[in-house]
C-alpha positions in Angstrom: 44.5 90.6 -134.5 43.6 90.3 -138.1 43.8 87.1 -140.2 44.5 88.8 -143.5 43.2 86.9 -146.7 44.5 87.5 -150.2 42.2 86.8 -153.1 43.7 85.7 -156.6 41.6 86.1 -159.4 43.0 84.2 -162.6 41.5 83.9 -165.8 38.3 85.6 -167.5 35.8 83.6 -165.1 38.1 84.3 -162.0 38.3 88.1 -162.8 34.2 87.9 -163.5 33.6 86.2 -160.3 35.9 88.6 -158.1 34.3 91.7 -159.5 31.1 90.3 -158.3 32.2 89.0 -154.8 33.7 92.5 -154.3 30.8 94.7 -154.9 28.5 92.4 -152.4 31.7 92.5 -150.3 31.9 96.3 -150.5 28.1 96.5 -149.5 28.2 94.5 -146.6 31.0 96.6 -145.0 30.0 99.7 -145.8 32.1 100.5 -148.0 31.8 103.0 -151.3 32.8 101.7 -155.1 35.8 104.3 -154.7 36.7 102.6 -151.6 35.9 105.5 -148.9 33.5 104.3 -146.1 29.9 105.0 -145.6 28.8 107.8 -143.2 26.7 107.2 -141.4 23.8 109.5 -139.6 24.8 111.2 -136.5 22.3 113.7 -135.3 24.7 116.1 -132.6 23.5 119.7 -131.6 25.5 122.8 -131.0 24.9 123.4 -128.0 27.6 121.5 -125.4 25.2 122.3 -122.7 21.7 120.7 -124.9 24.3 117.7 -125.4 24.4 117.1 -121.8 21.1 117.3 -121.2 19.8 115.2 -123.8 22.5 112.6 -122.5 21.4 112.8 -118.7 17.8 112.2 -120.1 18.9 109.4 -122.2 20.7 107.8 -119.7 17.4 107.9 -117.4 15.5 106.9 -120.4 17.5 103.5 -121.0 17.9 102.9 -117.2 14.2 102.7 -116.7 14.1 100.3 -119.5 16.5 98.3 -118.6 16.7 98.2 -115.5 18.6 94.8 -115.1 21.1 95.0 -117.6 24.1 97.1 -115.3 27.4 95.3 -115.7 29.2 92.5 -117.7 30.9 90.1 -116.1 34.3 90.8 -117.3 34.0 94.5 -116.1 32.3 97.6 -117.6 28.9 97.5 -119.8 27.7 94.6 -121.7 27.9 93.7 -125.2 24.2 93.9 -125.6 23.3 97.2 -124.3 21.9 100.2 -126.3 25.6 101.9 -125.6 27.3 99.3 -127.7 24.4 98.7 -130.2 25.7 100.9 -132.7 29.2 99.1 -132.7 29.8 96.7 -134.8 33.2 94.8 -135.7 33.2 93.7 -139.2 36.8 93.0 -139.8 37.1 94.9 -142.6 41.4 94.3 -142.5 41.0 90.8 -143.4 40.1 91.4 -147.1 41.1 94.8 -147.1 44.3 97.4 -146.4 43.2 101.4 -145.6 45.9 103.5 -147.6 47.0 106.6 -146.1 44.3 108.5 -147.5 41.6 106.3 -146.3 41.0 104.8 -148.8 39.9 100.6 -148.2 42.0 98.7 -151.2 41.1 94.9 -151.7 43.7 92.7 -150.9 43.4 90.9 -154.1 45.7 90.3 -157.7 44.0 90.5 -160.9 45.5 88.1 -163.4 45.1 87.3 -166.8 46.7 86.1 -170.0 44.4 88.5 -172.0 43.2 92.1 -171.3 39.6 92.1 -171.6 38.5 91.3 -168.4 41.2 93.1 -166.1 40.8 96.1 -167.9 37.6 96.6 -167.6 37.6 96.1 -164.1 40.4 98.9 -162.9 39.4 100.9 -165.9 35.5 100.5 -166.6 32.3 100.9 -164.2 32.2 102.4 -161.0 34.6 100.3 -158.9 37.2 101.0 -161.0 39.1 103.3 -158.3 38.6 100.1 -155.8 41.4 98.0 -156.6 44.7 98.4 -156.8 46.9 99.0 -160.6 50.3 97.6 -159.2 48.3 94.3 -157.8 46.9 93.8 -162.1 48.5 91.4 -163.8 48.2 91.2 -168.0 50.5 89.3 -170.1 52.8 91.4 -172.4 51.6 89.8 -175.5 48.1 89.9 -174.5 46.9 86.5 -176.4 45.1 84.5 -173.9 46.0 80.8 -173.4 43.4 79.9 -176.3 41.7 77.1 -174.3 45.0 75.7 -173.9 45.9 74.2 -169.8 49.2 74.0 -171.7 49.8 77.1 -173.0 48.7 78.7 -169.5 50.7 76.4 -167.3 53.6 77.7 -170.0 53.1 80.6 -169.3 52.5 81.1 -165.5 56.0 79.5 -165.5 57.2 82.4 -167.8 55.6 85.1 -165.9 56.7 83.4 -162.5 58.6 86.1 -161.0 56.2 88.9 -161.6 53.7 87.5 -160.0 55.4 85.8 -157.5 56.9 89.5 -156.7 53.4 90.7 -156.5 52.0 87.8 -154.1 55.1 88.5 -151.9 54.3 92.5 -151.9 50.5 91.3 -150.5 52.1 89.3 -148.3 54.1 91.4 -146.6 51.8 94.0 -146.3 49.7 92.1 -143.9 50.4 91.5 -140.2 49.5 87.9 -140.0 48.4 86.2 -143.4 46.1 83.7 -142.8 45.7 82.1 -146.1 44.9 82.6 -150.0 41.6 82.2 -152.1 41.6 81.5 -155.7 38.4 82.0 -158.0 38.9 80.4 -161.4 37.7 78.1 -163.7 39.1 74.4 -164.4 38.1 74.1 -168.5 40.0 77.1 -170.3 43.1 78.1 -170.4 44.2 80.3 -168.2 42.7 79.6 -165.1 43.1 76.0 -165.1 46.4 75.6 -166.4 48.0 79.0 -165.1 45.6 78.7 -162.1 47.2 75.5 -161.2 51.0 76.6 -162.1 50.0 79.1 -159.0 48.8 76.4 -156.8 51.9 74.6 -157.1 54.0 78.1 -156.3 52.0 78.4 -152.9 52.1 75.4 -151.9 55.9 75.7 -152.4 56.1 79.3 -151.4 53.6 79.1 -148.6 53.5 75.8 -147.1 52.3 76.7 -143.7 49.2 79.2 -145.3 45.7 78.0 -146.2 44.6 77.8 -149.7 40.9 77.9 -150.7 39.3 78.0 -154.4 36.3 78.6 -155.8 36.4 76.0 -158.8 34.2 76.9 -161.6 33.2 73.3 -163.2 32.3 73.4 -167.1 28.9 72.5 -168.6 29.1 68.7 -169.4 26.4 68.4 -172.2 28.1 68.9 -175.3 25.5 71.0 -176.5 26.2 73.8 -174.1 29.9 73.1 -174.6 31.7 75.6 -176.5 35.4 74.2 -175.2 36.9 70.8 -177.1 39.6 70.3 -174.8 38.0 70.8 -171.7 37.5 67.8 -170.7 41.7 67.4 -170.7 42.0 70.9 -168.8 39.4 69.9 -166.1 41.5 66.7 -165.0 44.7 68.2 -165.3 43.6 70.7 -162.9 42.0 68.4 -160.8 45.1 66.9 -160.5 46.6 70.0 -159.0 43.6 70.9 -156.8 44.0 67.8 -155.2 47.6 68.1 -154.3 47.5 71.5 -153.4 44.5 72.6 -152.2 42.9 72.8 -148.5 39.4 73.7 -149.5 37.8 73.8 -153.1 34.2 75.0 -153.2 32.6 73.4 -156.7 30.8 76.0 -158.4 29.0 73.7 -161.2 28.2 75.5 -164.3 25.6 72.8 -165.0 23.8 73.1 -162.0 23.1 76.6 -162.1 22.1 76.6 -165.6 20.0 74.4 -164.8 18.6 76.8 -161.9 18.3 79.7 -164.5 16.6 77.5 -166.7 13.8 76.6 -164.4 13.3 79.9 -162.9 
């Protein structure tokens, strides 16, 4: 049975980072930007009675080459012969829901205090028939938290039902949840202070679910810095990361500038 995960994606770095992580997850599972699946390559004659044939000879074929592979222990072929080769599990349910018309539909919320991002995601580009409009969240105002933990954590208490309502839609739309991921950052506005408004509401919402993020820590030379405040929004998020998250993967903006740089 599938462990559904559902993705949040707040602020401009979250949205940035979940566009990314969905095309590489749309390539490894074969699936297209407008959210049909690959087809694959199947070679099949007319002919019912060539089909048997080239079977039978198959079948001869694979025996003499394997001729000590027959059964697996629990009954019927094993995993590892040429018959099951071709088939391959890859959980696609667990990040993603198949509508009725096939489609395969990320099982993610876009969220953001400003447009700019969201918009060009389900709008722009050539996944922008992957995702979902109802699960896109943009403040009616449309002014950002302006680098403000404040201002966001404000306002993800404003906006609390509507998301909550469409976290609870996700939810129930999956068989058995087995946790949420958040991809923010800790140093603006939105996804540090809205960010960890949300961690509190799972934590209180959820309390039995798993909660992962992927943090985005800001440069810390003030030359690169282009963010006063964010040493206050980093360790007021911390703060929440450490109450209410299970798992926080530190993506350090410093470190992988550093990476660029050298390369």
């Amino acid at each position: 049975m599938p462990r559904e995960i559902i993705t949040l994606q707040v602020g401009q770095c979250g949205n940035q980072i979940g566009g990314e992580f969905w095309k590489q997850l749309c390539v490894e599972h074969g699936i297209q930007p407008d959210g049909l699946p690959r087809e694959t390559d199947h070679h099949v004659t007319n002919s019912d009675d060539n089909h048997h044939v080239n079977n039978n000879n198959t079948n001869n074929q694979q025996q003499q080459q394997h001729p000590q592979q027959q059964q697996h222990p629990g009954g019927g072929p094993s995993p590892n012969t040429p018959n099951n080769a071709n088939f391959i599990d890859d959980r696609k349910d667990v990040f993603f829901y198949q509508s009725d018309a096939g489609h395969y539909i990320p099982r993610a919320l876009l969220i953001d205090l400003e447009p700019r991002v969201v918009n060009k995601l389900i709008h722009q580009g050539p996944y922008r028939n992957l995702f979902n409009p109802e699960n896109a969240f943009i403040a009616d105002d449309g002014g950002g938290a302006g680098n403000n933990w404040a201002s966001g954590f404000r306002q993800g208490e404003q906006h609390h039902e509507r998301v909550l309502d469409m976290i609870d839609r996700e939810s129930d739309n999956s068989d058995s949840l087995e946790g949420f991921v958040m991809c923010h950052s800790i140093a603006g506005g939105t996804g540090s202070g809205m960010g960890s408004y949300l961690l509190e509401a799972l934590n209180d919402h959820f309390p039995k679910k798993l909660v992962q993020t992927y943090s985005v820590f800001p440069n810390w030379s003030q030359n690169q810095s282009d963010v006063v405040v964010q040493p206050y929004n980093s360790v007021l998020t911390l703060k929440r990361l450490t109450l209410n998250a299970d798992a926080v993967v530190v993506l350090d903006n410093t470190a992988l500038n550093r990476i660029a740089v050298d390369r």
